[in-house]
C-alpha positions as CSV (number, residue, x, y, z in Angstrom):
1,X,63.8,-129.1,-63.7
2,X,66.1,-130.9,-61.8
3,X,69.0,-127.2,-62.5
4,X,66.4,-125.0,-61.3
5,X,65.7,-127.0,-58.0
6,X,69.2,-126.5,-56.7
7,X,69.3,-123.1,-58.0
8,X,66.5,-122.8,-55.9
9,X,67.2,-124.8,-52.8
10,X,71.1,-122.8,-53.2
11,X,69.7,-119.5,-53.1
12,X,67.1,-120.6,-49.6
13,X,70.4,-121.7,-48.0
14,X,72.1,-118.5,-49.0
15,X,69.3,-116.4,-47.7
16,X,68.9,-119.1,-44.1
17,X,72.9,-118.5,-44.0
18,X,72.4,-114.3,-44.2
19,X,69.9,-114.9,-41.5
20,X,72.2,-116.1,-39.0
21,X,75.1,-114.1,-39.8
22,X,77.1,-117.0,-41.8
23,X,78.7,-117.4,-45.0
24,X,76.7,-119.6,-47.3
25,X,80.4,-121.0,-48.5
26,X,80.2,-122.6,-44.8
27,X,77.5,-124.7,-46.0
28,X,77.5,-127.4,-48.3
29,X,74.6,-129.1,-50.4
30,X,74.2,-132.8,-50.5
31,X,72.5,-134.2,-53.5
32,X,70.6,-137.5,-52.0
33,X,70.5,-139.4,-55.0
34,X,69.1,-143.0,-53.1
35,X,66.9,-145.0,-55.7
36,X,67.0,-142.8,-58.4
37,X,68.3,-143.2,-61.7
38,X,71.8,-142.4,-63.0
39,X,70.6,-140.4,-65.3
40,X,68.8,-137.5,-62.8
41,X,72.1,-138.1,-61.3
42,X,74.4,-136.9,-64.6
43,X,71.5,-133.9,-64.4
44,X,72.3,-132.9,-61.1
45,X,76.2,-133.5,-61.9
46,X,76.0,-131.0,-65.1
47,X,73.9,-128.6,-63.0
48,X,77.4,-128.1,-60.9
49,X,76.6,-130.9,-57.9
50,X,79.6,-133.1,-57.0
51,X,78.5,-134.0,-53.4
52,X,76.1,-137.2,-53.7
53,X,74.1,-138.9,-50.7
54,X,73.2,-142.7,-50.6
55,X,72.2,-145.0,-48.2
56,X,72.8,-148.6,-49.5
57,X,76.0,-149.6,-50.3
58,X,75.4,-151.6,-53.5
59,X,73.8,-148.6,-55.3
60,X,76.7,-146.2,-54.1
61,X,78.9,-148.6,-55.9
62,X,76.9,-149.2,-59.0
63,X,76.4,-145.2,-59.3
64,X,80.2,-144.7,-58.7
65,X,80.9,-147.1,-61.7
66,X,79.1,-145.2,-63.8
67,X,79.9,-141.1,-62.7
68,X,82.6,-139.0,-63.3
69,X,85.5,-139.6,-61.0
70,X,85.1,-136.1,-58.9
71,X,82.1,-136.8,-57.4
72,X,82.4,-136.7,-53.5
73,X,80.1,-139.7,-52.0
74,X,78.6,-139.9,-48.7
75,X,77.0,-142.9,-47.4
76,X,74.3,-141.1,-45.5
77,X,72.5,-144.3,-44.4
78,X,72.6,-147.3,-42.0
79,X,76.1,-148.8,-42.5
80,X,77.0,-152.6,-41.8
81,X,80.3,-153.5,-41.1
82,X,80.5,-156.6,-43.3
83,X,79.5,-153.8,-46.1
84,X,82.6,-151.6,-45.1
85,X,84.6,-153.1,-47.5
86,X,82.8,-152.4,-50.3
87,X,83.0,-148.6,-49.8
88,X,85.9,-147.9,-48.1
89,X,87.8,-146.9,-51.4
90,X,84.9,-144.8,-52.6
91,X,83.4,-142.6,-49.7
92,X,84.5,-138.9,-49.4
93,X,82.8,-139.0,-45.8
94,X,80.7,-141.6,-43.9
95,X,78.2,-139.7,-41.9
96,X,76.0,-142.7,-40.1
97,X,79.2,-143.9,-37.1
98,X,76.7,-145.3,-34.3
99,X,79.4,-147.7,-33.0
100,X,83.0,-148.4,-31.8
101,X,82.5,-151.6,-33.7
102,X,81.5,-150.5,-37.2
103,X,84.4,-147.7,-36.7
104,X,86.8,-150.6,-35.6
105,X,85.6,-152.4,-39.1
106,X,86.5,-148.5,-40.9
107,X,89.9,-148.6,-39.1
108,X,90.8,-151.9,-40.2
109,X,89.4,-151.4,-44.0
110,X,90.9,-148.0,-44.0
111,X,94.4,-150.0,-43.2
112,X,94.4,-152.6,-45.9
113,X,93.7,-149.9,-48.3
114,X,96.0,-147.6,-47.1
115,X,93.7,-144.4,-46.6
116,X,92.5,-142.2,-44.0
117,X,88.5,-141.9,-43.6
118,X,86.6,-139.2,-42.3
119,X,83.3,-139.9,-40.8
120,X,80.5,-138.0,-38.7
121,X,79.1,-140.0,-35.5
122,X,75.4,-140.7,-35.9
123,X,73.5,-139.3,-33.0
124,X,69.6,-140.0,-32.3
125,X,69.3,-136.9,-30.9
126,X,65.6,-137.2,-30.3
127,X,65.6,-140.7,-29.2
128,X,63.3,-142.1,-31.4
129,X,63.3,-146.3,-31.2
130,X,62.9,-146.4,-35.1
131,X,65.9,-144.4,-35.7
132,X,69.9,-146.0,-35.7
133,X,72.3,-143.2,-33.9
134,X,73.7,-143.0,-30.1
135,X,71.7,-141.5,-27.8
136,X,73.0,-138.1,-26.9
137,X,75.3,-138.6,-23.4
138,X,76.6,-142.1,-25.2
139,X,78.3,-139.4,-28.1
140,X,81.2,-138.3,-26.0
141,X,82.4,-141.6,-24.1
142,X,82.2,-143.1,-27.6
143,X,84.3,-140.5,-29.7
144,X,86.7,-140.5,-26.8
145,X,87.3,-144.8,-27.6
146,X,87.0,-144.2,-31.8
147,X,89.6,-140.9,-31.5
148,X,92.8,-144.1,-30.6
149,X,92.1,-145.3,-34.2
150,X,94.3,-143.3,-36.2
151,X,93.1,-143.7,-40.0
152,X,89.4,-142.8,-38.9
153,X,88.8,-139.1,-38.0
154,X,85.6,-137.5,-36.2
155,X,85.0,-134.7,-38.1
156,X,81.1,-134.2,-36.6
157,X,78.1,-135.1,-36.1
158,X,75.6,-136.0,-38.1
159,X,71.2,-136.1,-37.1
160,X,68.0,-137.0,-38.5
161,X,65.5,-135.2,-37.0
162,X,62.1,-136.2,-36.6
163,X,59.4,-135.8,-39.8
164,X,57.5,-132.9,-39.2
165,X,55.4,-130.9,-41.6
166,X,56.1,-127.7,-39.8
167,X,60.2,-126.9,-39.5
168,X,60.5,-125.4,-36.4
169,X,59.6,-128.1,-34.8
170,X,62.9,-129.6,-35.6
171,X,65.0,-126.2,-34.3
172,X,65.1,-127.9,-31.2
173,X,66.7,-130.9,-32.3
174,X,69.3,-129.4,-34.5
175,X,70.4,-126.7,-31.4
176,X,70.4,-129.8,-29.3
177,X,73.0,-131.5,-32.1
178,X,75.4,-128.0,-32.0
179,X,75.2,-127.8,-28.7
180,X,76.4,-131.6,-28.4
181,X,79.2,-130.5,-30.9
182,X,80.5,-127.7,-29.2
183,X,80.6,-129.4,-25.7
184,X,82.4,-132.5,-27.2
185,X,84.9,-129.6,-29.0
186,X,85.9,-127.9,-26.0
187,X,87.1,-131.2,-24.7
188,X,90.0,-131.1,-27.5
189,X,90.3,-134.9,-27.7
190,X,92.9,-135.6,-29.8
191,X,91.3,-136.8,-33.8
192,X,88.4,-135.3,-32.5
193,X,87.4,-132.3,-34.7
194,X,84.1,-130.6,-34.6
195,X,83.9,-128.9,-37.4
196,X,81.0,-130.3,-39.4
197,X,77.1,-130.9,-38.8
198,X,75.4,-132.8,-40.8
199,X,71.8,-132.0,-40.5
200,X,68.6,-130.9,-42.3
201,X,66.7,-132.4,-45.5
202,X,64.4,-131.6,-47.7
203,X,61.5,-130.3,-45.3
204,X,64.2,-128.2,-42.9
205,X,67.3,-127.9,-44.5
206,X,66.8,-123.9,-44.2
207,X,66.2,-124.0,-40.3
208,X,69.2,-126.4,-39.8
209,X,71.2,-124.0,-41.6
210,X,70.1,-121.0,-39.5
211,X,71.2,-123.5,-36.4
212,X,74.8,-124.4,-37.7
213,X,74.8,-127.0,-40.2
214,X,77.6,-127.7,-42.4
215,X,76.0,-130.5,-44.6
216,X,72.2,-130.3,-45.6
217,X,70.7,-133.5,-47.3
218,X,68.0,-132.7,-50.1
219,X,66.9,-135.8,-51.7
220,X,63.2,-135.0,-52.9
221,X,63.5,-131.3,-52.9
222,X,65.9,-131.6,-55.9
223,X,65.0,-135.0,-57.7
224,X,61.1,-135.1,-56.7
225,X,59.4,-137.8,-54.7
226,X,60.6,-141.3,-55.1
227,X,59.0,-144.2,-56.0
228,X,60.2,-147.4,-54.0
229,X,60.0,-150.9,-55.2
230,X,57.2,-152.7,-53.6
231,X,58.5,-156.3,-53.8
């Protein structure tokens, strides 16, 4: 079941990417793996995924225990900096940056354990009060302050877009997000690189693809709906 998902979900983002004139190797597929078991996970792993979203730090570090040692994690979700530590040796790419503090906290982690970290700043691109992210003109004066700290590179940015049942209603939001992207490239601050938008889950992932993204998060699409714990 879980094979024949991504087979499916790959061949929608090849066929969005054909749509728009891009190369469906531009885009890549992010298995959102929160709250499910390890052993859907090993399915997705042997059905060729080795990009894996989660958005609490203790189950990205039980999970990494217990998977192969080529999986590429992203920590997709709200991040707190007195949890940096905990991931900072483990993260491929840290897509939810809505602070100079919390990338301060990634610059001084990525120094005691010697690495360089790549991240995506978090934008809340349509200013939803339930939603963590900097507001859209707080995305540039922001990156311009993180870009001095030199083991933390800007890679992107990185949206949720409001849930919707019918997908183009979030096309606005992802152009919104690209065009963010390429006004913040064309300043050519240095550390700064635009290269990647994260954007697009489950209900969307094929518009956001059409509209530039680089990352698409499919959680549900691939695992099936979750059950959450109720205590």
């Amino acid at each position: 079941m879980i094979s024949e998902n991504i087979k499916e979900i790959e061949s929608k983002i090849k066929s969005a990417a054909a749509r728009a004139g891009r190369a469906s190797e531009e885009i890549q597929l992010i298995a959102v793996s929160k709250t499910m078991p390890v052993e859907l996970l090993r399915e997705a792993y042997a059905a060729g995924s080795r990009d894996f979203g989660e958005n609490k730090v203790q189950e990205l570090c039980d999970k990494y225990d217990q998977l192969p040692g080529d999986i590429r994690w992203h920590m997709i979700g709200h991040l707190q900096r007195n949890k940096v530590k905990y991931i900072i040796d483990k993260v491929a790419l840290i897509h939810s940056v809505d602070s100079l503090h919390l990338a301060e906290e990634i610059e001084k982690e990525a120094v005691k354990h010697q690495r360089e970290i790549n991240i995506l700043l978090e934008v809340n691109i349509a200013d939803e009060e339930s939603k963590y992210g900097l507001k859209p003109e707080e995305v540039l004066p922001e990156a311009e302050k993180i870009s001095l700290l030199p083991h933390v590179h800007i890679q992107g940015l990185m949206t949720v877009a409001p849930i919707t049942e019918d997908p183009e209603n979030s096309r606005i939001h992802f152009q919104k997000l690209k065009q963010l992207s390429v006004d913040i490239g064309h300043k050519n601050i240095d550390n700064v690189t635009m290269n990647v938008l994260s954007m697009g889950m489950s209900g969307d992932y094929e518009t956001a693809v059409e509209e530039g993204a680089s990352y698409v998060r499919v959680g549900t699409g691939i695992f099936g709906h979750r059950s959450y714990p109720t205590n």
